[in-house]
N, C-alpha and C positions, 0 to 999 in steps of 0.2 A: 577785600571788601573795604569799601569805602568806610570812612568813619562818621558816625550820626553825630548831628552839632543841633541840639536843643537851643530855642532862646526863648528868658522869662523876661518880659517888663526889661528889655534890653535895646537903649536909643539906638546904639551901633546894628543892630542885627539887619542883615537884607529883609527888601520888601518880601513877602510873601509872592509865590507864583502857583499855586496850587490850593484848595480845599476841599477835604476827605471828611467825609463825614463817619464819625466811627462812635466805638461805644467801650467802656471801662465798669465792669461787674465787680464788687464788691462781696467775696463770699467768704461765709463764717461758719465755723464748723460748732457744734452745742458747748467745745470748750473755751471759746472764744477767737481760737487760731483764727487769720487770716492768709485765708493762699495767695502766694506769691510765685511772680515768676522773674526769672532770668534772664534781661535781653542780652542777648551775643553784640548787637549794634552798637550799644554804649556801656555795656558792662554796670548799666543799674539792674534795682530788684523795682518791681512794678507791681499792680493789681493785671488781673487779669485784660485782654479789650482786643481791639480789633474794627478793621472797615468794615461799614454795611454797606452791601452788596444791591446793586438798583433792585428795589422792588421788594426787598427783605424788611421784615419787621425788625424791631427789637427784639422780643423772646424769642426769635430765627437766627438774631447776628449773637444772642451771647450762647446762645445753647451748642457746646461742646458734640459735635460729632463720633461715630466710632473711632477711636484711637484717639483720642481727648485733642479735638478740636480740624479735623477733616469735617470738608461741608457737604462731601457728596454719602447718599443717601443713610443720613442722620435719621433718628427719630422726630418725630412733630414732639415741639418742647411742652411738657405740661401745663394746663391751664391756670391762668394765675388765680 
């Protein structure tokens, strides 16, 4: 696998040739933990997130699936 190369406020970095429109959820559990995950790509820890999918809401793109995060036949996410 190829290796992911992030760039911040970096003059050097190539132009862009793609945009994903995605989303990053912030969840806190009552003792104040934040869940975090694991990327394999670049070996950081991350919040949770992911692309929305055409025609997908928001409470559709972060609501975890059975088997914590499969999009096929998921629950309808609760009303906010």
């Amino acid at each position: 696998m190829a290796r992911r190369l992030d760039f911040h406020d970096d003059p050097s970095a190539p132009a862009p040739n793609s945009l994903v429109p995605s989303v990053n959820v912030v969840v806190v559990n009552d003792a104040g933990d934040i869940l975090m995950i694991h990327r394999t790509d670049n070996d950081n820890w991350a919040v949770p997130g992911g692309a929305i999918d055409l025609g997908e809401s928001l409470p559709e793109t972060w609501h975890p699936g059975p088997g914590g995060g499969s999009r096929t036949n998921r629950p309808a996410p609760p009303d906010p």
